[in-house]
VMD Tcl script that draws the C-alpha trace (Angstrom):
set ca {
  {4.77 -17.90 -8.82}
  {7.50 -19.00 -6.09}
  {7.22 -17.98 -3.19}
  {9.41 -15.15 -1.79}
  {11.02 -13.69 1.70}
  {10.72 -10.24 2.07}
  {13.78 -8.68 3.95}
  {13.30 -5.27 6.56}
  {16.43 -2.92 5.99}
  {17.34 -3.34 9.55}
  {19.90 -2.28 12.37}
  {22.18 -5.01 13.29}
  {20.86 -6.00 16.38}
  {17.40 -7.18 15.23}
  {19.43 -9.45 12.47}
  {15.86 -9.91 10.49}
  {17.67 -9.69 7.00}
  {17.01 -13.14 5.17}
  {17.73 -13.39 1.29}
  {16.03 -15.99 -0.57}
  {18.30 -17.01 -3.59}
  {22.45 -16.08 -3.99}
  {21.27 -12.62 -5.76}
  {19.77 -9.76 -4.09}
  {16.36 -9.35 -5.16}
  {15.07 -5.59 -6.01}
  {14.41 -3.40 -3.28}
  {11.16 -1.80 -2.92}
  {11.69 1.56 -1.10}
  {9.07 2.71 1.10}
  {9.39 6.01 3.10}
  {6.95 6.55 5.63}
  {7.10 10.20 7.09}
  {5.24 10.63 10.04}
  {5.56 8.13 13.20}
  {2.57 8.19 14.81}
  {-0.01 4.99 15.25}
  {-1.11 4.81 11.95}
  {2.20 3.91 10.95}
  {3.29 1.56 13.50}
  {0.22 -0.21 12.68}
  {1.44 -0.44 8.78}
  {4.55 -0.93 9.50}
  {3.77 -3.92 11.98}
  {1.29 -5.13 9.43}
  {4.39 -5.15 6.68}
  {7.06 -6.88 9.01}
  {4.27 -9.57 9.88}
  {3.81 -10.33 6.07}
  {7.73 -10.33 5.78}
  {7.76 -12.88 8.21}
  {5.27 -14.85 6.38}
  {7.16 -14.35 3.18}
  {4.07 -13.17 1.86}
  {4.69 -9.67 0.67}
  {7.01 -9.89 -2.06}
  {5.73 -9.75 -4.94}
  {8.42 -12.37 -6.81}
  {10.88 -9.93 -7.38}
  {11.13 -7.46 -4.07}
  {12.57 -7.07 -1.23}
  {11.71 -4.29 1.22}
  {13.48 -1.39 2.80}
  {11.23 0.83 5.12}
  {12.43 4.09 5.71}
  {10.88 6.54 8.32}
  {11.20 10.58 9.31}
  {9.73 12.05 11.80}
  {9.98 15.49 13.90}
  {10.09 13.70 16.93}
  {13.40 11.89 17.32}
  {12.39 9.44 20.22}
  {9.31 8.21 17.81}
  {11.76 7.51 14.89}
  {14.17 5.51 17.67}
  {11.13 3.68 18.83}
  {10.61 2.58 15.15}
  {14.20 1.80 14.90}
  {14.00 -0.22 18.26}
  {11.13 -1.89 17.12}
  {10.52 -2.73 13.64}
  {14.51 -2.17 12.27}
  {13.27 0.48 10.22}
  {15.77 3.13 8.87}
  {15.69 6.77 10.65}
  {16.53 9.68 8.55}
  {17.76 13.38 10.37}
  {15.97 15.63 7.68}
  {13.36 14.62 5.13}
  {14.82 14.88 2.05}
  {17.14 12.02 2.40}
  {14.08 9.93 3.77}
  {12.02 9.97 1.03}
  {14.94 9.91 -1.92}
  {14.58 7.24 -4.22}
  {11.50 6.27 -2.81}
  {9.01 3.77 -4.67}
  {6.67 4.71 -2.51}
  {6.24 7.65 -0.17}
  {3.46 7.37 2.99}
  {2.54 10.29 4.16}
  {1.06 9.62 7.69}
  {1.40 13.41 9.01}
  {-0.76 15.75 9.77}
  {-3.36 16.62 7.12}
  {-2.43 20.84 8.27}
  {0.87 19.95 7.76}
  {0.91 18.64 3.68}
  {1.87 21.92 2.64}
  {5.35 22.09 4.93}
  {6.18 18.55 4.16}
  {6.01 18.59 0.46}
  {7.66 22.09 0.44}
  {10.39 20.65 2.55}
  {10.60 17.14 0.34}
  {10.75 19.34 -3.01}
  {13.32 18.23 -5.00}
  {14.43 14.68 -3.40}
  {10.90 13.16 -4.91}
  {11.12 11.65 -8.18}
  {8.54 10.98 -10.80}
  {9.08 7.00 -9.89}
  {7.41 7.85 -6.60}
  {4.01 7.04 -6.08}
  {2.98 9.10 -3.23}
  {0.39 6.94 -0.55}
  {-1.61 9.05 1.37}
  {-3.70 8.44 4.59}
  {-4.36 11.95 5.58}
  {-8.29 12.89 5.35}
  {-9.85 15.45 2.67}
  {-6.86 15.42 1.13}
  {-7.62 15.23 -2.61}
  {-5.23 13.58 -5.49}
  {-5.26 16.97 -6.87}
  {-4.25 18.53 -3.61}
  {-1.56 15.95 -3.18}
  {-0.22 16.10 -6.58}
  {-0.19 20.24 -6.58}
  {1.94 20.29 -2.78}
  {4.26 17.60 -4.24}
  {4.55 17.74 -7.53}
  {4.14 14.09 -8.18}
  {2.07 13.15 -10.56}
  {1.56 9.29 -9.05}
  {-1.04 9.75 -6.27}
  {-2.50 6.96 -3.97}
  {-5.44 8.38 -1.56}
  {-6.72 6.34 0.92}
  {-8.85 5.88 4.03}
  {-7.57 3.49 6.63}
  {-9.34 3.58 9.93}
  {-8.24 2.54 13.71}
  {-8.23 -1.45 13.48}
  {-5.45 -1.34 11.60}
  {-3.65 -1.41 15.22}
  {-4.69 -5.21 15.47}
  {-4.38 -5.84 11.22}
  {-8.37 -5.62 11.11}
  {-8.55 -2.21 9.29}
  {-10.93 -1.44 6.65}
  {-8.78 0.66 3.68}
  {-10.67 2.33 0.47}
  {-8.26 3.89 -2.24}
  {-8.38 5.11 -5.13}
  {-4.92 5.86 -7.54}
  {-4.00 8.76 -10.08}
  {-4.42 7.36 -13.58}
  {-0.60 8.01 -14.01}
  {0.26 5.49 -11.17}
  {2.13 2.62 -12.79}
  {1.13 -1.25 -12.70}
  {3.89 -2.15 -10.35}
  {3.31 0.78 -7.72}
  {-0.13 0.34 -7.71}
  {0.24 -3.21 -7.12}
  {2.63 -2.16 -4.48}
  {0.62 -0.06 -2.56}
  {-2.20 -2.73 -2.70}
  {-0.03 -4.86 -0.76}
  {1.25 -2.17 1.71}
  {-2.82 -1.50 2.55}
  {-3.83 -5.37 2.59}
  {-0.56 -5.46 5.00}
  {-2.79 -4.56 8.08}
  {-6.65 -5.90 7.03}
  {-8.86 -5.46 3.91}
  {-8.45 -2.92 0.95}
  {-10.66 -1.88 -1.41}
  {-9.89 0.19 -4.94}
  {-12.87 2.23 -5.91}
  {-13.09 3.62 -9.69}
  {-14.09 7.26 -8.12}
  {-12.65 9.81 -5.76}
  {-15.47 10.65 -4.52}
  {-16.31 7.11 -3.09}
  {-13.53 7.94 -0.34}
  {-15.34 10.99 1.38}
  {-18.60 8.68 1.32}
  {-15.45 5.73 2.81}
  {-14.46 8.29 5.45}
  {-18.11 8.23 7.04}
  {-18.38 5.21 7.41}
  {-15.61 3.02 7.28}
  {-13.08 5.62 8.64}
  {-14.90 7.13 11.12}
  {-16.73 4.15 11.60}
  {-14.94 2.66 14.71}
  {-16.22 5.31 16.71}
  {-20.09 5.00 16.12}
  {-19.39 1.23 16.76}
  {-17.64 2.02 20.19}
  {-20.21 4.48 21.21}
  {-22.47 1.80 20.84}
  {-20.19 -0.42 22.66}
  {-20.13 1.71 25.60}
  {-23.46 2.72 25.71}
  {-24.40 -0.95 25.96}
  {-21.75 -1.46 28.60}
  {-22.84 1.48 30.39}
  {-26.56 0.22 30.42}
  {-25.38 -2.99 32.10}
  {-23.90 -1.22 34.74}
  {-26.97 0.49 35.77}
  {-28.46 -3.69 35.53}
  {-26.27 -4.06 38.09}
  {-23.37 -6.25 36.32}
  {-20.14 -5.53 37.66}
  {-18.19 -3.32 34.69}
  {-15.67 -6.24 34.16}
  {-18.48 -8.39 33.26}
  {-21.18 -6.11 31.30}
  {-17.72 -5.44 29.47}
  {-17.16 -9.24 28.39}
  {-20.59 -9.49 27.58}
  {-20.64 -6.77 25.17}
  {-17.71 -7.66 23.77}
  {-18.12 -10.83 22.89}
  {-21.88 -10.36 21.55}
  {-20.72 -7.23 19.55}
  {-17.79 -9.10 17.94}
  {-19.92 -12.50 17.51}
  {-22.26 -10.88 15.63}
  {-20.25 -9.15 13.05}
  {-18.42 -12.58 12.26}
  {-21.67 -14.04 12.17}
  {-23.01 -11.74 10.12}
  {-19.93 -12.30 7.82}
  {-20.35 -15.91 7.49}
  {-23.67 -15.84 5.92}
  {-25.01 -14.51 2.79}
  {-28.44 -13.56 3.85}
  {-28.36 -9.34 4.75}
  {-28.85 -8.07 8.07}
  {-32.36 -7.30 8.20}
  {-33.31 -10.75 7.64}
  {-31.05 -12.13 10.54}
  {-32.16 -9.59 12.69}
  {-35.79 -10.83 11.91}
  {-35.08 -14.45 13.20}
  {-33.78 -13.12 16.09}
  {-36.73 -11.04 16.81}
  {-40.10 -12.83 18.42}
  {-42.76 -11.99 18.23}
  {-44.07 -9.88 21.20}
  {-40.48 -10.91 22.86}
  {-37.94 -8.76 24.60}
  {-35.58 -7.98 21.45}
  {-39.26 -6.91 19.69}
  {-39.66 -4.23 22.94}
  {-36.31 -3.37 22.29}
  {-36.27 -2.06 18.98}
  {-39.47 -0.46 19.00}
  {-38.30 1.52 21.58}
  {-35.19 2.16 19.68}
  {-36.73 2.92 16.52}
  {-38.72 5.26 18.41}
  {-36.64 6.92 19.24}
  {-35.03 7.37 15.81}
  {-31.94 5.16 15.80}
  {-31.93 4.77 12.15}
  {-32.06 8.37 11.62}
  {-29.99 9.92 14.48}
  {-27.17 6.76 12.96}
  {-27.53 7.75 9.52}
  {-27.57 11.89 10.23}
  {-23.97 11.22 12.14}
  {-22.79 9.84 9.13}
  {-23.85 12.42 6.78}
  {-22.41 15.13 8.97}
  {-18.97 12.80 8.95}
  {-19.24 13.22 5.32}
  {-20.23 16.99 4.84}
  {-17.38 17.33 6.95}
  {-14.80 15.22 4.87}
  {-15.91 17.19 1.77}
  {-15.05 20.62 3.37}
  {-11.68 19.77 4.57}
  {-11.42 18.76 0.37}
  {-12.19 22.00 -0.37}
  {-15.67 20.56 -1.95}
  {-19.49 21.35 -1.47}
  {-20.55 19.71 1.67}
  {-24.46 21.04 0.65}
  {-25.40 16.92 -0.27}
  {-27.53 14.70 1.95}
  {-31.08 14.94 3.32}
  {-32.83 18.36 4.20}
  {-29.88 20.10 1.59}
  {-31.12 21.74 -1.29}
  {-28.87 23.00 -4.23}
}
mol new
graphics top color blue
foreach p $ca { graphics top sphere $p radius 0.5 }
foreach p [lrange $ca 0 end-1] q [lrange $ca 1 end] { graphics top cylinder $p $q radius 0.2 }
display resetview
């Protein structure tokens, strides 16, 4: 396949508009309502592949167009990325291809009551908003062509982690589409069954935040060493982000690097008994089943699963 340049629908100022033969390609319409950092981070994600020219699919070009509340965050996004503001919804999200929503999960309802009408059945509505099942989604908009997915926080940098899972009435192209918009800002997955993205939310979606406790206990610990903060902070850094890229470079699982690592009768050894001691396996694994009881309820679904529940 050639390879393509993606255009941004922009203002005139930020002059990023750049065809790639003497006929317009087909515009892909996206409509992103809600302007908070989840979106920024897409839409940053989708103007860096633009630049790359490695978006497109062969055929499209790309007009973003956002709607949000907050008029100063849609200007921002204007300012920034060229995207298109909107004053009310409905002429946001008209003739979309596909439709983010990056609001607040309390607020579906509202938005899709307010969007009624100006969403066609071409629109394949992308979702980011947690618990929010396809059946929810397609109920409050009427769409039958339902993305859900679970992003999680490095997206900001184009690291995030993204599981997904599409309506079986999403077309080929969409679908397609909206793999691209995800793998815009890190790595996607598709799973086969809804129910794979509560299990996604506990641990790749709210997985940051276990990580950064981590992080800052460690940080925290060399402190009380007596390492200035500055430098227990590089240290931790660097040895926490090391050893996940390390970890990704080899084929052989975790417990068997953390085994070479580990001499015998040696400080990492002292270490982990004392940490296994004091239940870090379990106390880890518990938040995560409590992260995923929890995305289940806001579904509407039984959160009675997991160890020590009984049916």
């Amino acid at each position: 396949m050639l390879s393509t340049k993606l255009f941004l629908s922009v203002s005139p100022r930020l002059n990023l508009r750049r065809l790639y033969s003497a006929s317009v390609p087909k515009t892909a319409v996206i409509s992103i309502v809600g302007c908070g950092k989840m979106s920024e981070a897409i839409i940053q994600g989708l103007r860096n592949r633009e630049l790359e020219g490695s978006f497109a699919d062969g055929d499209s070009a790309l007009k973003l167009n956002v709607f949000d509340p907050n008029p100063s965050q849609m200007e921002s996004f204007e300012k920034k990325f060229g995207a298109v503001t909107h004053a009310d919804l409905k002429s946001c999200v008209r003739g979309s291809d596909v439709l983010l929503l990056a609001c607040k999960p309390q607020n579906l309802k509202s938005v899709a009551r307010e969007a009624k009408g100006a969403v066609g059945e071409q629109t394949t509505v992308l979702s980011i908003l947690a618990g929010a099942t396809v059946e929810a989604l397609q109920d409050a908009t009427g769409v039958s062509q339902v993305v859900r997915s679970m992003p999680n926080t490095p997206a900001a940098i184009q690291e995030g982690m993204t599981v997904w899972f599409p309506s079986e009435s999403v077309s080929a192209h969409n679908k397609a589409l909206c793999a691209r918009i995800l793998a815009s800002f890190g790595e996607e997955h598709e799973v086969d069954e809804e129910h794979f993205l509560d299990m996604a939310t506990a641990l790749s979606g709210s997985g940051p935040a276990y990580a950064l406790l981590l992080i800052e206990s460690m940080i925290e610990t060399g402190v009380h060493f007596g390492f200035s903060r500055k430098v227990a902070t590089k240290l931790v850094h660097q040895t926490v982000k090391g050893t996940a890229l390390y970890a990704q470079s080899t084929a052989t699982n975790e417990a068997s690097m953390r085994a070479d690592i580990t001499s015998p009768g040696g400080t990492t050894a002292a270490a982990l008994y004392d940490l296994e001691k004091g239940g870090f396996r379990t106390v880890v694994a518990e938040g995560m089943w409590g992260a995923y009881r929890k995305s289940l309820e806001l579904g509407g679904g039984d959160s009675n699963v997991g160890p020590g529940r009984y049916k």
